[in-house]
Structure formats: C-alpha cells, structure tokens
KEKOL-919526 format. One line per field, with one value per residue (C-alpha): x, y, z. Coordinates in steps of 0.02 Angstrom, whole numbers. Layout:
! KEKOL-919526
c1: (X	...)
c2: (Y	...)
c3: (Z	...)
***
This chain:
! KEKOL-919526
c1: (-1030	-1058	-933	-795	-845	-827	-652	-585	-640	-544	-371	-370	-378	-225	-123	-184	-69	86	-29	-55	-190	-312	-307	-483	-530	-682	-718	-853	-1001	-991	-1149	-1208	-1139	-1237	-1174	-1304	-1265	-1088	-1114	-1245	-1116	-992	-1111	-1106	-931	-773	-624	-492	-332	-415	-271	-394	-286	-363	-272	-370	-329	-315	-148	-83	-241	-371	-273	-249	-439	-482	-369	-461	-650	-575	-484	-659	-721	-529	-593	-776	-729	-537	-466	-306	-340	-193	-223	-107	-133	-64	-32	-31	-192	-253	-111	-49	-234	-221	-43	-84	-244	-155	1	-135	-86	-242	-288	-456	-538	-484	-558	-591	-612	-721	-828	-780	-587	-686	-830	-658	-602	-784	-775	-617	-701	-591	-708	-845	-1009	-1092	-1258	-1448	-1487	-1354	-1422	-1601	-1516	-1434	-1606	-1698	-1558	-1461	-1553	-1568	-1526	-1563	-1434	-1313	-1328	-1331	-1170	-1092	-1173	-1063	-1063	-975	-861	-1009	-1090	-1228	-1239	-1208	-1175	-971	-967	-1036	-997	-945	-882	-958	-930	-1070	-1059	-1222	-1196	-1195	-1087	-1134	-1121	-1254	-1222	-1226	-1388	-1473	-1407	-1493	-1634	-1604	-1686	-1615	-1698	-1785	-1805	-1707	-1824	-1801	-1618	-1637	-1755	-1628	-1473	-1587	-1636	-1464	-1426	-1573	-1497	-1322	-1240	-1147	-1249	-1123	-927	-871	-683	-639	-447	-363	-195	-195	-379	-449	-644	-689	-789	-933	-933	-999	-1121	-1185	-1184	-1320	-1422	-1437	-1510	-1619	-1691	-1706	-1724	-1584	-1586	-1567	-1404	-1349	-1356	-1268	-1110	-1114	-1151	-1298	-1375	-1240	-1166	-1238	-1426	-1575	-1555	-1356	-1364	-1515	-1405	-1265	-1341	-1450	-1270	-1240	-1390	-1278	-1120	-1172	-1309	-1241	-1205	-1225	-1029	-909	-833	-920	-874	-714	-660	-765	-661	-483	-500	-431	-556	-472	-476	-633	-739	-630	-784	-899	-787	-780	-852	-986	-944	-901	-1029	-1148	-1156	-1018	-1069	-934	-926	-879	-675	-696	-694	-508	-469	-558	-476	-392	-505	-652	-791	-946	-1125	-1039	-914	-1011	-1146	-1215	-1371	-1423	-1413	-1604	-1710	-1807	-1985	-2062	-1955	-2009	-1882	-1860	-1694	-1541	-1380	-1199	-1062	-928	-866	-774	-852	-763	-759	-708	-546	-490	-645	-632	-759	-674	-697	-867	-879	-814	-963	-1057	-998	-1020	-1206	-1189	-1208	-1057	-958	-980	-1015	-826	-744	-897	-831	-658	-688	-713	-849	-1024	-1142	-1300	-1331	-1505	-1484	-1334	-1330	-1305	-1262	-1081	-1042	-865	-938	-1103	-1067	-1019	-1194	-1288	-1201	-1270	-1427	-1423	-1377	-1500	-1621	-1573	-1698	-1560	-1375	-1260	-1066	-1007	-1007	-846	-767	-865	-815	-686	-530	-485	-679	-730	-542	-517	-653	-798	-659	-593	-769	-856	-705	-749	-953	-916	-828	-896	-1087	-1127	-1192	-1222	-1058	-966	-1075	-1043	-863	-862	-966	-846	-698	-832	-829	-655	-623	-719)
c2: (1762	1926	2023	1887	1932	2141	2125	1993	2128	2253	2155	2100	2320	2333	2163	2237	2391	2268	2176	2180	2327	2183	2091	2087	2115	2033	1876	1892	1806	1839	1864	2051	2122	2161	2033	2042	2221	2177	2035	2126	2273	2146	2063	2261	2305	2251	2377	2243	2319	2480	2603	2714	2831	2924	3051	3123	3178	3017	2934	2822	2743	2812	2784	2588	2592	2662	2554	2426	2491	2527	2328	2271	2383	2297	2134	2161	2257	2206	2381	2415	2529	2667	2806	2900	2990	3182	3293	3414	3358	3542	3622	3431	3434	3611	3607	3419	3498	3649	3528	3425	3270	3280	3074	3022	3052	3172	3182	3341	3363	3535	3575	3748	3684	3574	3729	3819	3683	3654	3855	3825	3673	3532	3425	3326	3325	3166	3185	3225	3025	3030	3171	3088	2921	3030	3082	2937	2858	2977	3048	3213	3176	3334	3431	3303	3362	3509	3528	3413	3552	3713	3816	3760	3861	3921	3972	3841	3747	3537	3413	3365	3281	3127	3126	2984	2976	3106	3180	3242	3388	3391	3304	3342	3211	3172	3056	2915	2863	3038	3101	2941	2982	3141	3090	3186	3135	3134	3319	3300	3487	3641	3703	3564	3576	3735	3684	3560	3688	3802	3627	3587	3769	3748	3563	3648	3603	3679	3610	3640	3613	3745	3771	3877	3871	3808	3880	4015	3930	3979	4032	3880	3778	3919	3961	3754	3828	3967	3869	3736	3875	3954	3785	3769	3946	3990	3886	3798	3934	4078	3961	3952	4152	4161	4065	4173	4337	4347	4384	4493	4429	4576	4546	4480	4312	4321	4389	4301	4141	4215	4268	4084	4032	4165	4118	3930	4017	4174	4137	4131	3966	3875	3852	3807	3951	4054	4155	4220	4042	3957	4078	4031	3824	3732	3634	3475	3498	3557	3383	3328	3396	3272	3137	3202	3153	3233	3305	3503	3508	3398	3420	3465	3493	3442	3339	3153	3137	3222	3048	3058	3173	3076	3028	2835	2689	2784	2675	2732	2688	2674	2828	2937	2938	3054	3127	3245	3411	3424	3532	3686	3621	3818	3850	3680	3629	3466	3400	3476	3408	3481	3403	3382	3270	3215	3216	3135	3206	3157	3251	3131	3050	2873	2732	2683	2837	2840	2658	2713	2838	2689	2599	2713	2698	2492	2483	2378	2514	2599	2424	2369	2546	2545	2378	2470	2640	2806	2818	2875	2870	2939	2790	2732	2558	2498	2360	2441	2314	2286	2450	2422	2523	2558	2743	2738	2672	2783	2932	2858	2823	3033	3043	2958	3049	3203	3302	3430	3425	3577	3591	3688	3855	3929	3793	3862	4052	4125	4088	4270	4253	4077	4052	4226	4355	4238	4161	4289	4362	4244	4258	4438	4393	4273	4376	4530	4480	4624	4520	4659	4758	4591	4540	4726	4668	4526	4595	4753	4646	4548	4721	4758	4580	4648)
c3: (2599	2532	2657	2608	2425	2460	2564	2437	2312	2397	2407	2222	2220	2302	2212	2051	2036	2015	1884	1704	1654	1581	1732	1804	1992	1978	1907	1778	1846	2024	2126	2146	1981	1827	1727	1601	1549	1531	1409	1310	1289	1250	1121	1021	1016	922	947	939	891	923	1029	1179	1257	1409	1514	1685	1856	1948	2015	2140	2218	2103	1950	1977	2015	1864	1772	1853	1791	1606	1601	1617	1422	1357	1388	1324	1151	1126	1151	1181	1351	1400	1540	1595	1757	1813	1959	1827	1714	1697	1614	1538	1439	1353	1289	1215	1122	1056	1012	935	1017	1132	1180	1143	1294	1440	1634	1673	1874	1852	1695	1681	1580	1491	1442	1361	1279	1193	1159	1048	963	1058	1114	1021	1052	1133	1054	1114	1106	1281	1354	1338	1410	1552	1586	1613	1697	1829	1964	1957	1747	1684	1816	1744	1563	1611	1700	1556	1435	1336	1222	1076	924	859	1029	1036	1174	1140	1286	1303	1467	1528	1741	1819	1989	2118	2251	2395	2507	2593	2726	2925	3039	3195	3338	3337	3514	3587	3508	3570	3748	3726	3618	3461	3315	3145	3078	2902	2857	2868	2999	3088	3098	3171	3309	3363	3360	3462	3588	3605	3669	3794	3846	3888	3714	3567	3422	3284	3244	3135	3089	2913	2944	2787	2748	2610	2577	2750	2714	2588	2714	2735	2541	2537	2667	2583	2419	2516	2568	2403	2360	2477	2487	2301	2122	2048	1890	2003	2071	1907	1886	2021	1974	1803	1895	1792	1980	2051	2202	2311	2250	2395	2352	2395	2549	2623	2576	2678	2825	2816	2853	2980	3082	3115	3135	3231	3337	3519	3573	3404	3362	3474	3526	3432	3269	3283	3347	3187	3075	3151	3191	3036	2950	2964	3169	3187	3196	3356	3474	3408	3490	3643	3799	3845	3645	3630	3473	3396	3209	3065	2904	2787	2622	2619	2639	2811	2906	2857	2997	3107	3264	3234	3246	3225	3143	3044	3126	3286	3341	3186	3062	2924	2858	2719	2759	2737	2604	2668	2681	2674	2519	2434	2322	2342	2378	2309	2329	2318	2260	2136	2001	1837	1667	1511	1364	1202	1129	990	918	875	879	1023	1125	1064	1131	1304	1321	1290	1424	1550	1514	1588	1778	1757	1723	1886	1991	1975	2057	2191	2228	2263	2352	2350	2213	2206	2065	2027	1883	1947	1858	1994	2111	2276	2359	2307	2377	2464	2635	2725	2733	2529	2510	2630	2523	2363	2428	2448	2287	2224	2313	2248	2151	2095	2067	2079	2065	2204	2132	2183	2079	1930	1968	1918	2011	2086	2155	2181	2282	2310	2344	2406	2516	2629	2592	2712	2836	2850	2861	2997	3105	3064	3022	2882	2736	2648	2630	2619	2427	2409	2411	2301	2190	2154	2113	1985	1911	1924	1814	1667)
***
C-alpha cells in the first residue's frame, strides 16, 4: 500500500506543473503525513487576501515542487502564494532590493549573498525565539543558526535565514555486491577507511575512484575533500576561521587537511591510475570503475547528485550503495557533515512572510517535497517514511546523525579563492604533492585581495 501511495505521490508531481498553483499533491489526511501539525498551523493563521511573493533559485522541476510544498501554507492560511523562479536569482535579487521592489521572501542558494544583503539592512531579522526552535529541532541546530546568522547594518550579528532543503557531501559510493564478494565491511572511522584502502592494495585492488576534471572548474572535487578532512581533524571554529582567513590558508591545520587528502590520492595504488590520472579524469566519468567487472576502484567520494552519471539502469542497494564518509575516531569530533543548502529570508516583511517562517517549523512543510524528490532535511520532527527513495532516506538518516553542519567552504570564500585559487591549488597539490608551497599560494593571493 505504501509504495502505491509514494509512486502515486510522485505522478500527481509531474501532472501538477500543468495545474493550478493551489492544487494539492497530497490529499490531506493520507497515511504517513503529519497531519496534525498541518491542521494545528492551519487552526493559527488567517492571511486570506494576503499577496506572498517569493523569488529563489529553483525552476523547471524544482520550481513546480516547490510550488507544490508552498500550495499546501495557501490552503492552510488563505494566502495568495506567487514564486517566481530564475536562472539568474543572484543578480535578479540585488537589483529588486536596491529598486526596492524586493518580494517578501527570497531563496538564497549560499549564505554568503544573503550575509551582504543583511550588511546593507535588507533582510529582517527572524528572531532569537527561531533560533532557539532551530535548536531543539534540527540536528546539528546550532550549525543551522549559525550558517543562517550575519552581521547586520549595525554590525551585530541577528539570524536571517531559516535552511530548508539540503544538500550532503559526505558520502563514499560503492558497490554492495562487490565488497561482499570480497568481504569488505562498511568502515565506521576514518582510520578504518584507511585500513581498507591499504587491504584493498594488498588484495590486488585500486581502493578509490578519483577524477577532478571539470571544465574551467577542474580541481573542485578535492577542495570537498580537503573541506571533510578539516572536519574531521580539527574543531568546527577553527573551520570557520578558515573560510574567513581568520586562520590563514597556509597555517598547520591547512596543510595537515591537505595532505590528509593527499594520503587517498597519492599513496601508490590508492587511485586509479594514480595522481596525475585523478587530476585529469572528469568528475562526472570517474565513478565508471565501480561498475566494472572485477571494478577498477572500490570507493568514490562524491556528494548526492553523483548517481546521475551513473551508467543507465543502475539501481541503488543493488549496482551501488552509500555510507558516511566516517568521523576520525583519534580526533573525536563527532560526526560532521558537509553539505549545502537554501535558507529563506525575509526581504519584504509582512505577516505573511512572517507566517511562512512559521511554516517551515511544521514537519508538513518539508513532508510534502520529500514525498517528491530531491530533498533532505535535518527537521528532526519528520516522518521518514514518506521519503520518495531508499537512498533519499539513508542520506537523511546521515543528516540526522550529524553532530555538525558546515557549508562547503569554497562556496563561502571569496570567489577568485574559493573557485579560483583553492581550485587549481589542489590540481597543483595532487600532482605535485607539496602542501606546503601550494597554501603558500593561496594564501598570497588572500593577501593580494586586500
């Protein structure tokens, strides 16, 4: 019954885009859904007549899905829902603020637009009494207000963004049915991912699947790397210093994370043909080994769209399967998780927009697009169940698990380093192999910026 449920779920997705906007996917009611939170929120807010305008990142596919999610808060409060999706959102979002025609809430895909828009007072603050709700009710709550936290007009720092919908990049794919041929177990520490790279070596194997080839991007793959082991081998803060260049990019803690890195892509015999090859294979081909039989590699670290690149036909739990990349258990600290995600904000306050924040808080709110696809949450109060894949809800159940959240750091640097320097930076490293004059590198066109 429940399967019949999730795939009819699915096609009412795809019939909605030719449907009106307050056309529900889901019929209120139906088993698996937090109903209850729905009609409570319902119960507490009247917007009818109310206009909520919403611009954000997300077309085609994700745009009728969110229209979808926000047809749900139209029905419950009476709004009259409009988002408008853009190719564009970035540059769309500033010129509407300093035009002053900014809609009342905006998705922002990376906090760092968002932190300049709070700087020049565009944004309004969301209050302590969400942060403390965020808190108690995302895992890893306090990295969540966190990210969604800037400095405002008057430099003091106020949360602006409440996240919903994440991305992870923790994860290592894999081939279930080959590592139980060989009787590899699933490793649950950093050191014991190494001791299985090193046994694979000894069994004749290539442990790892490494490809940085990516167009005029080629190197952002092994900045995600480095980014994990800076989580793994030092606190969260001292991750944080580093995205600011409080910690300069050439300090210890850098350069042990980059050569933690080096030690998968360097070692002889962990990557398929070895460094120079790693820094040349594009990305997207990379994975192909794992299918192979007997595979050329074992493992591929890579976040969660990778299965798109997949060979055809290719089903999870059978032809490949996941797990976290796993915490350091010498380091101890706990288990971080990288990712990404969108935060809204408010630009345009209204009680509307402040009912929308609201909203977000139900399980509901994020039930109805896991129903869909491609969404994760870490709200601890949802129903995981109605999840429209197993791998969606193996992700979340990482998520979940996370002690820490971090934004993948590049994203937060600034652009000439984060897709520049640190870029062609690890290109160099993995080829090369000097840590050292490579943060030297990076670091001295930080400098040159100021």
């Amino acid at each position: 019954m429940k399967s019949r449920l999730y795939a009819g779920v699915a096609t009412l997705a795809l019939m909605a885009s030719a449907a009106h906007a307050q056309d529900l996917i889901i019929e209120p009611g139906t088993e698996g859904f937090n109903w209850d939170s729905f009609e409570a929120f319902a119960a507490e807010h009247d917007f009818t007549g109310e206009a909520l305008t919403i611009t954000g990142p997300w077309t085609g596919a994700d745009g009728q899905m969110v229209n979808n999610m926000l047809a749900f808060f139209a029905e419950a409060t009476g709004a009259d829902v409009r988002y408008s999706g853009s190719d564009s959102f970035e540059q769309d979002i500033v010129i509407a603020i300093q035009a002053n025609s900014a809609p009342n809430l905006a998705v922002f895909p990376q906090p760092g637009l968002a932190a300049d828009m709070a700087a020049r007072g565009a944004l309004a603050p969301l209050g302590q009494e969400t942060a403390d709700w965020m808190v108690e009710n995302y895992a890893a709550g306090q990295s969540w207000v966190d990210l969604g936290s800037f400095e405002n007009a008057d430099d003091e720092a106020e949360m602006f963004g409440f996240f919903y919908k994440v991305d992870v990049k923790s994860l290592v794919w894999y081939s279930p049915e080959q590592f139980d041929e060989m009787g590899y177990d699933i490793p649950e520490t950093l050191e014991d991912l190494k001791a299985l790279s090193a046994q694979i070596v000894e069994d004749g194997g290539t442990p790892w699947c490494i490809g940085l080839g990516s167009g005029a991007a080629t190197g952002w793959p092994a900045t995600d790397w480095v980014e994990d082991m800076m989580l793994r081998l030092h606190a969260p803060e001292v991750y944080d210093q580093w995205v600011t260049n409080e910690l300069p990019f050439n300090s210890p803690e850098v350069i042990e994370a980059i050569e933690a890195y080096g030690e998968f892509v360097r070692t002889d015999g962990w990557a398929q043909g070895g460094p120079e090859a790693a820094a040349t294979t594009d990305f997207r081909d990379s994975p192909a080994g794992l299918f192979q039989i007997p595979p050329s590699c074992y493992m591929h670290k890579q976040a969660s769209f990778i299965p798109t690149f997949f060979p055809d036909g290719s089903e999870f739990g059978a032809d490949y399967d996941f797990f976290y990349f796993p915490s350091s258990s010498e380091a101890d600290l706990g288990d971080p998780v990288l990712g990404a995600g969108t935060l809204f904000a408010i630009t345009s306050d209204s009680p509307a927009a402040r009912g929308l924040i609201e909203f977000f808080k139900t399980p509901i709110a994020h039930e109805v697009w896991m129903a869909q696809s491609g969404f994760l949450t870490p709200h601890s109060g949802v129903n995981l169940d109605v999840f429209s894949s197993d791998a969606l809800r193996a992700m979340n159940e990482i998520l979940l698990a996370a002690t820490t959240f971090r934004f993948d750091a590049s994203d937060l640097m600034p652009g000439e380093i984060g897709a520049g320097a640190f870029w062609t930076g690890m290109v160099d490293y993995t080829t090369q192999g000097n840590a050292e004059s490579v943060a030297n590198m990076i670091q001295e066109r930080w400098d040159a910026m100021r």
